[in-house]
C-alpha positions as CSV (number, residue, x, y, z in Angstrom):
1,X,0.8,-17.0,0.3
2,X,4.3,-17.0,1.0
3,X,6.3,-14.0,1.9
4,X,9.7,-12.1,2.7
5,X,11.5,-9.3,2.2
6,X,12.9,-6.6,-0.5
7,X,16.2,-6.7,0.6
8,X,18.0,-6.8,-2.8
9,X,16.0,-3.8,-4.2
10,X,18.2,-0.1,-4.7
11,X,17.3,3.5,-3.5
12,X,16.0,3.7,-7.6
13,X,14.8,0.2,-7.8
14,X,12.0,0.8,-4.7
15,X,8.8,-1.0,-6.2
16,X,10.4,-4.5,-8.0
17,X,8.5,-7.1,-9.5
18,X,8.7,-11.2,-9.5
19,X,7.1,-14.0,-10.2
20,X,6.9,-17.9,-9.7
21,X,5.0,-18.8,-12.8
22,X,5.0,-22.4,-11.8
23,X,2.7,-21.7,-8.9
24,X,0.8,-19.3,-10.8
25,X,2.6,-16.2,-8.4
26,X,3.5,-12.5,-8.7
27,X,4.7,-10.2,-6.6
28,X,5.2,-6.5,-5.8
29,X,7.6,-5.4,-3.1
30,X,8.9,-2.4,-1.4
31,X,11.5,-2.6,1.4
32,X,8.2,-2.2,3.6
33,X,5.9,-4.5,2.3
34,X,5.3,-6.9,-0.3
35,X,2.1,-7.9,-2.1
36,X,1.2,-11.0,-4.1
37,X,-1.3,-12.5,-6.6
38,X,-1.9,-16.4,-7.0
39,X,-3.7,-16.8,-9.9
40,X,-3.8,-20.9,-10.8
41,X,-6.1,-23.5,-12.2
42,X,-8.0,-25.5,-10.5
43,X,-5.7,-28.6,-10.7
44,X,-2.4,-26.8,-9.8
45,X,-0.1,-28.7,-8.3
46,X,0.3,-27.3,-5.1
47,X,-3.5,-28.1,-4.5
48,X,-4.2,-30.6,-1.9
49,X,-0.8,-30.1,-0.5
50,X,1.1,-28.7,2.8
51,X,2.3,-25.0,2.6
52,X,3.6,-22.4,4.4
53,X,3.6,-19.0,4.7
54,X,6.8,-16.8,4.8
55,X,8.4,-15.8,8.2
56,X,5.5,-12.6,8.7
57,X,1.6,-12.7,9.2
58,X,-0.4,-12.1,6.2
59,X,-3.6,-10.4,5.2
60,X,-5.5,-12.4,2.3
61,X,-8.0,-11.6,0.4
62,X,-10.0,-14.3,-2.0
63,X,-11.0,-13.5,-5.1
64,X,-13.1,-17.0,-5.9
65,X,-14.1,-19.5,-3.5
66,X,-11.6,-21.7,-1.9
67,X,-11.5,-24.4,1.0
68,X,-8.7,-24.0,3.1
69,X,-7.2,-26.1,6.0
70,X,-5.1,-24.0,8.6
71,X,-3.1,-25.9,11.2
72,X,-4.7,-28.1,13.0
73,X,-8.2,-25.9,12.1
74,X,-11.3,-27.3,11.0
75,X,-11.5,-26.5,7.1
76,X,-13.1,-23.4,6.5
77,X,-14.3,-21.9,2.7
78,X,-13.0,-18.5,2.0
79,X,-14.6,-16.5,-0.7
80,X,-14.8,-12.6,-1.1
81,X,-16.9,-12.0,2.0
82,X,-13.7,-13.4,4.2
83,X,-10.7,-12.0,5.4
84,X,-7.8,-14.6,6.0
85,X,-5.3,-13.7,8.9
86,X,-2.6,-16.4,9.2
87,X,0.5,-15.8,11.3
88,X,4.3,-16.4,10.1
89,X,5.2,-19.9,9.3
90,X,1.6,-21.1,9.1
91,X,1.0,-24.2,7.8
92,X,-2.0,-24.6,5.5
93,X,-4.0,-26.8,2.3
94,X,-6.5,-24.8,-0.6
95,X,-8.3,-26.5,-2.9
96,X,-10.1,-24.3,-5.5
97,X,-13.8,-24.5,-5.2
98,X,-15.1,-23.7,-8.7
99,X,-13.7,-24.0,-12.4
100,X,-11.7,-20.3,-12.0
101,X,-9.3,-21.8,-9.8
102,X,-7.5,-19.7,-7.8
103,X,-7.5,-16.3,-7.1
104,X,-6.2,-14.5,-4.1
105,X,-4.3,-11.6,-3.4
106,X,-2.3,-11.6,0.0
107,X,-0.4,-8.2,2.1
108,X,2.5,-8.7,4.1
109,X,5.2,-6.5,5.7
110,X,9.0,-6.8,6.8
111,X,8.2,-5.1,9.7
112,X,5.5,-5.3,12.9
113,X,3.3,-3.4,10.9
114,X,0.3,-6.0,11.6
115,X,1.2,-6.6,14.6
116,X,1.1,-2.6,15.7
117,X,-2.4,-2.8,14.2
118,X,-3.4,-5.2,16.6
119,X,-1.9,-3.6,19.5
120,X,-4.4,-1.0,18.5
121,X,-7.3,-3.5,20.0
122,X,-5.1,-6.1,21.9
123,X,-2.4,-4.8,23.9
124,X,-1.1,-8.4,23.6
125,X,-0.3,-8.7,20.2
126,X,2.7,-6.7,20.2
127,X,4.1,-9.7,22.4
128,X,3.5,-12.3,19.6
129,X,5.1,-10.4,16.5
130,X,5.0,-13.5,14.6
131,X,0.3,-14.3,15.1
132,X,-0.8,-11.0,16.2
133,X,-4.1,-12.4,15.0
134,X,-5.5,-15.2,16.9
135,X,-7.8,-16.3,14.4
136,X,-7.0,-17.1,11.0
137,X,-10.6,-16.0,9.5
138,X,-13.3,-13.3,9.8
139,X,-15.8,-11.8,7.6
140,X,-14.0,-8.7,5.4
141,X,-14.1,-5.1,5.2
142,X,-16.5,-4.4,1.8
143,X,-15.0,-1.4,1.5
144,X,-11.6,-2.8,2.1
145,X,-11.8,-6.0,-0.4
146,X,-12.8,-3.7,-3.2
147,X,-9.8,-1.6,-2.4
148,X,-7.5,-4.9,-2.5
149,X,-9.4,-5.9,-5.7
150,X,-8.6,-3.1,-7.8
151,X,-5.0,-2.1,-6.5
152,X,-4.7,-6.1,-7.7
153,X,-5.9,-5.0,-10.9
154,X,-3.9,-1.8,-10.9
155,X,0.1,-3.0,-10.4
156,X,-0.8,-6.4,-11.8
157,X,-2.3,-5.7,-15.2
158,X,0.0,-3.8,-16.5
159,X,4.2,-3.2,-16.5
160,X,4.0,0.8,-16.1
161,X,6.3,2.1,-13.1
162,X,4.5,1.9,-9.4
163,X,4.8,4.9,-7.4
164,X,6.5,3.6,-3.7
165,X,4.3,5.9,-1.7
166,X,1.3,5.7,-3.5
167,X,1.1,2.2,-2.8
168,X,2.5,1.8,0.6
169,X,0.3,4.2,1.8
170,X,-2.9,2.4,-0.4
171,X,-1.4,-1.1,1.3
172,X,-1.3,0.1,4.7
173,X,-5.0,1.7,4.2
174,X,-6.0,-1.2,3.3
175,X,-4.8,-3.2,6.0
176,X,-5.6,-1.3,9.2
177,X,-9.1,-1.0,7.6
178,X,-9.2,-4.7,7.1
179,X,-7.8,-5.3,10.9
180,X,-10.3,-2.8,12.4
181,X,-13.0,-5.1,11.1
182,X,-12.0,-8.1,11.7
183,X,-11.4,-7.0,15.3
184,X,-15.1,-5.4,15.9
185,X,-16.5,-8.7,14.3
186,X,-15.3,-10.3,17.2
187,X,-16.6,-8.1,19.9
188,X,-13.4,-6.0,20.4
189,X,-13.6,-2.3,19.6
190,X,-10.6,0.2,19.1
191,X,-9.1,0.9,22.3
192,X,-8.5,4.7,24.0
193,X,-5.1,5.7,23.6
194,X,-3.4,9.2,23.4
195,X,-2.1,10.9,20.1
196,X,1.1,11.9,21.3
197,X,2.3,12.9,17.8
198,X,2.0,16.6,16.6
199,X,2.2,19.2,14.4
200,X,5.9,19.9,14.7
201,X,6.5,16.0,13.8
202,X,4.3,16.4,10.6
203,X,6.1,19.7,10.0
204,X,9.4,17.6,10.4
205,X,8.7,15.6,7.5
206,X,6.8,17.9,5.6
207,X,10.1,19.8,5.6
208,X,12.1,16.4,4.3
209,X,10.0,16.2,1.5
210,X,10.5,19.4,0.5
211,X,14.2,18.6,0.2
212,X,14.5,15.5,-1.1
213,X,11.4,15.5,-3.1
214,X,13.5,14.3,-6.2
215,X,14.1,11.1,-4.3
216,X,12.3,7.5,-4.0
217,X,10.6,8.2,-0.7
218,X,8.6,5.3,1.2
219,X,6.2,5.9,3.9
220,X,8.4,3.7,6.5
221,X,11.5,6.6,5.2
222,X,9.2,9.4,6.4
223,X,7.3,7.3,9.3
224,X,10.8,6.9,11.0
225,X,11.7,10.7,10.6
226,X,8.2,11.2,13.0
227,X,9.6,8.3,15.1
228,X,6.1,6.4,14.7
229,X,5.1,3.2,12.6
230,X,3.8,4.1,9.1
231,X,0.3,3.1,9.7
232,X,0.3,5.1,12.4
233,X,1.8,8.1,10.6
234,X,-0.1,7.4,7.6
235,X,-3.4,8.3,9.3
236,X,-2.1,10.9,11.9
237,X,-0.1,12.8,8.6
238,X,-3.8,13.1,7.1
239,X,-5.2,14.1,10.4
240,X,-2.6,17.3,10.5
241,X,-2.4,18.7,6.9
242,X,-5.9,16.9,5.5
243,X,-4.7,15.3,2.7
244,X,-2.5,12.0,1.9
245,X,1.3,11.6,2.2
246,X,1.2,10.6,-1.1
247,X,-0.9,13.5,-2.5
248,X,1.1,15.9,-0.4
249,X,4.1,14.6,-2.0
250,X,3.1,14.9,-5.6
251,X,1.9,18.3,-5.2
252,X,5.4,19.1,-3.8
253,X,7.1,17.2,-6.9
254,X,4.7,19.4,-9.7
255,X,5.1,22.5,-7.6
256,X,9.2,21.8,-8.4
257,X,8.4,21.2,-12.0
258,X,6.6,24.3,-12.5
259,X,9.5,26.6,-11.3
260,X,12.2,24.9,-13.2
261,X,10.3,25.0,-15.8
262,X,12.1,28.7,-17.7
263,X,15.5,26.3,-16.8
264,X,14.5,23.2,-18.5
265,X,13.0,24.2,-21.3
266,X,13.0,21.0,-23.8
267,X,13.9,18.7,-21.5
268,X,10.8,18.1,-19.6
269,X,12.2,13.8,-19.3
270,X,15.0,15.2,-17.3
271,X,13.0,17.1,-14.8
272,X,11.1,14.6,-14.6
273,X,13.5,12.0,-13.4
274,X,15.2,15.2,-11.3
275,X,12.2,15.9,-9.1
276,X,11.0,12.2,-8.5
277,X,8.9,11.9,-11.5
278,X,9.2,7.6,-13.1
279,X,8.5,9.2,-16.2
280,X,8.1,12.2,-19.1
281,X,4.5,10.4,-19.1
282,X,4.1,10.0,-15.4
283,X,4.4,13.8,-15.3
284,X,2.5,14.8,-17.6
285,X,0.1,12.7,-16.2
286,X,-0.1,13.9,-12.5
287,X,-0.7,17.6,-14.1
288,X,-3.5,16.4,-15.9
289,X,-5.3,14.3,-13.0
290,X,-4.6,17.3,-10.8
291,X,-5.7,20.6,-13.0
292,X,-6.5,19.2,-16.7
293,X,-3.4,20.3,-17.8
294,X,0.2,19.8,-19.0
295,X,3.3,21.7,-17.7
296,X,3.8,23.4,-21.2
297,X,0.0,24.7,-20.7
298,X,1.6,26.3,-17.1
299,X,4.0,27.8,-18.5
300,X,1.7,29.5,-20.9
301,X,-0.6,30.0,-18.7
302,X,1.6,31.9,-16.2
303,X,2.0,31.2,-12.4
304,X,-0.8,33.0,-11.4
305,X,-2.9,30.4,-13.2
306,X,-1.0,27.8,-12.3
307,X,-1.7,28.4,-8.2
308,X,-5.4,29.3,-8.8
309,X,-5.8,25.2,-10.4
310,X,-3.6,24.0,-7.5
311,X,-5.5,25.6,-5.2
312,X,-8.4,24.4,-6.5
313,X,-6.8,20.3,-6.8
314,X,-5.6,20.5,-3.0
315,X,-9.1,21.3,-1.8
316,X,-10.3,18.7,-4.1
317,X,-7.4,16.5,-2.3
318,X,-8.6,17.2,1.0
319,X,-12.0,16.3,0.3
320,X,-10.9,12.8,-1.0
321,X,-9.0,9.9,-0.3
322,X,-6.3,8.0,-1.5
């Protein structure tokens, strides 16, 4: 459960991937967060022994049922119904419960992001950056575990390209869900505070995006244009224009494909990479998800057409979630 930061990765090298096959880890990172996977047998050799995790608190979530010694704690078994919260540098022993070994996935961030959470319930937290969480174990989030689960699944079982904001904004979703819980398990409950951030601060970025659409953007890149942490900003961005940052984003990116569409013509892989696109296929791709159909169907179908369906897919967008 070990983590750090994406300092090495370039403005087109947002989302890298690594591993430690040795100890049975992957990883994911942005230069916001970073998430991990420990997939190992049940007589790894790490088992039974002293570990630590990286300089930032951690989220993890267990996949099959573990014991685990924090600190100086009493041993405690994790399994899918737990949420683990251990602080920077915390020491800690797992030993796999059943024949599957090992399977967590874990959250961290190379910010305060956690910590900001907290503050949310404990004013206090913000003071101890390092364990915002004073307890390393609470029952978890349903809703949030089977989110974790199957973005696990999603940017582990495959090699495709990983869209930055799409899952930043997932990963920080995931989280403050996670931390609401595990706070209101306890007794605590969200406390009152103002919402000092507006429309003209959402309009701010909305008007970034607009400009540099055909650029890797990151929800911490747009949180700081709003001046607010990107949890925060995630959920207040929704609030103000009823849809996800992400969403918003891709509608901006396919609303730039279809009007350079007449000036491309045959070279739909370089408008893709031009307006922010991974991929001809990741293009082709978001058209589909969001009307049913590919930008040579728009362009045959005419404009008219082509802002009736989007129409339609932003309601639909605003409706759902991320």
């Amino acid at each position: 459960m070990r983590m750090g930061t994406n300092s090495e990765a370039g403005p087109r090298e947002a989302v890298r991937r690594h591993a430690i096959p040795a100890d049975g880890l992957a990883f994911v990172d942005t230069p916001l967060l970073r998430v991990g996977r420990r997939l190992a047998g049940p007589n790894a050799g790490y088992c039974g022994t002293s570990q630590t995790t990286g300089e930032t608190p951690i989220v993890a979530f267990t996949h099959a049922p573990i014991r685990v010694r924090f600190e100086a704690d009493d041993p405690v078994v994790l399994t899918g119904a737990t949420l683990a919260t251990p602080g920077g540098r915390h020491e800690y022993i797992t030993q796999p419960l059943t024949d599957r070994g090992e399977a967590t996935t874990f959250i961290g961030f190379s910010d305060d992001s956690i910590a900001r959470m907290c503050a949310e319930h404990d004013p206090l937290a913000a003071d101890r950056p390092d364990r915002p969480v004073s307890w390393t174990m609470s029952p978890a989030d349903e809703r949030a575990a089977a989110a974790a689960c199957r973005l696990t699944r999603m940017i582990f079982g495959h090699d495709e390209p990983i869209d930055r904001t799409w899952l930043e904004e997932s990963v920080l979703t995931i989280v403050h869900r996670s931390i609401d819980a595990s706070y209101r398990s306890r007794g605590g409950a969200v406390l009152p505070k103002d919402d000092p951030i507006g429309g003209e601060a959402v309009r701010a970025v909305c008007a970034h995006i607009g400009a540099h659409y055909g650029q890797p953007l990151g929800v911490s890149d747009l949180a700081a244009i709003a001046g607010y942490s990107p949890g925060y900003f995630c959920r207040k961005f929704r609030k103000h224009t009823g849809m996800s940052i992400h969403r918003y984003l891709l509608r901006v990116r396919m609303m730039a494909v279809v009007e350079r569409l007449p000036e491309r013509e045959g070279q739909i892989a370089r408008l893709a990479h031009e307006t922010g696109f991974a991929s001809h296929a990741h293009l082709t791709s978001a058209f589909r998800q969001a009307i049913g159909a590919t930008p040579s169907r728009v362009r045959e179908r005419g404009l008219a057409w082509w802002h009736e369906q989007l129409g339609r897919s932003l309601e639909r967008a605003r409706a759902g979630s991320v």
